[in-house]
C-alpha positions in Angstrom: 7.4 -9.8 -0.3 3.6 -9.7 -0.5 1.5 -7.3 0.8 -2.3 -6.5 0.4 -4.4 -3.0 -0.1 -7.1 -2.0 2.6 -8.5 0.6 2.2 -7.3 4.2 1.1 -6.0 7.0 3.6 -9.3 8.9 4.2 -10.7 11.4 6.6 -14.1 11.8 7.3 -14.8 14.1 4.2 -11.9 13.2 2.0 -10.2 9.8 0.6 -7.1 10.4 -1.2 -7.3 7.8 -3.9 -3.4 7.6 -4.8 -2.6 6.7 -1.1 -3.1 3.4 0.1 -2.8 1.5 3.7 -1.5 -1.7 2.9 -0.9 -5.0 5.2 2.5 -6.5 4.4 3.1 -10.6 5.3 5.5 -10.5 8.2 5.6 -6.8 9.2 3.4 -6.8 13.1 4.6 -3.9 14.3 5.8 -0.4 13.8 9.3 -0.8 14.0 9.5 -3.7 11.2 7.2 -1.8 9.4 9.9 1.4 9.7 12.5 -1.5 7.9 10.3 -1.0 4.2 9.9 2.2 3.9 11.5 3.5 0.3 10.6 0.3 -1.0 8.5 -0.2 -4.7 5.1 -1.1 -4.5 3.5 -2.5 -7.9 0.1 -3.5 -8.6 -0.5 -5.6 -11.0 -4.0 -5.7 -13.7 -5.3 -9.1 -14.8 -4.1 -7.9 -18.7 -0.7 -7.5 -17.4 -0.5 -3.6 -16.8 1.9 -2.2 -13.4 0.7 0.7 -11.5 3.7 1.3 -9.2 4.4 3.7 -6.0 6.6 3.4 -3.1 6.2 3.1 0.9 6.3 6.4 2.7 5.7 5.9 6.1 4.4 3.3 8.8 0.7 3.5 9.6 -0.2 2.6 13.3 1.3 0.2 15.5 0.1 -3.0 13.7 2.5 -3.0 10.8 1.1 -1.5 8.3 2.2 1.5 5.8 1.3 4.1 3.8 1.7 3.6 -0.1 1.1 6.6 -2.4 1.0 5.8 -6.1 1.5 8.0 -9.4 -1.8 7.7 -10.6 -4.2 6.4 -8.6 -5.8 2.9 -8.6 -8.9 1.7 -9.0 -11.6 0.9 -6.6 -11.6 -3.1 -7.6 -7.7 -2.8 -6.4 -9.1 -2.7 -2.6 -8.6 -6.2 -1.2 -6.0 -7.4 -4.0 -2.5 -8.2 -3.6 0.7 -6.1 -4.0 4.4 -6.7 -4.4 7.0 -5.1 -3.0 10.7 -5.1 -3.7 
C-alpha cells in the first residue's frame, strides 16, 4: 500500500519533525483509516537508505494518519511517497 507525506504535525509555534500526516491510496475516511494503525511506514532515499516508523493514529475525517518516525526525515521527504506494510 502506498501512501504519501504532507506535511509534518505542527502547531502554530512548533512542527514536530519525526511525526508526519500522511495520505494513504484507498483510505477516505476515519474509520478505514482506524484499519492501519500499527502498520510499518518506510521511507525510502534515492541511494537506497530506509527510514522507517509506524501509524499511530487517524488524523481527521479524510483518511489520513499520523506517522511518527525514529529519527526524523528530511524536509525534501515532504511530498514523496511511502510504503506501508
Amino acid at each position: 500500500m502506498k501512501g504519501r507525506l504532507v506535511n509534518y504535525r505542527r502547531g502554530v509555534h512548533t512542527e514536530y519533525t519525526n511525526q508526519y500526516i500522511v495520505e494513504v491510496e484507498g483510505v477516505k475516511d476515519r474509520d478505514s483509516a482506524s484499519g492501519i494503525l500499527g502498520k510499518k511506514v518506510v521511507w525510502k532515499t534515492a541511494t537506497g537508505k530506509e527510514i522507517v516508523g509506524g501509524v499511530s493514529k487517524a488524523h481527521g475525517n479524510s483518511g489520513a494518519v499520523l506517522v511518527r518516525f525514529d529519527k526524523g526525515l528530511p524536509g525534501q521527504a515532504i511530498g514523496t511517497e511511502v510504503e506501508i506494510s
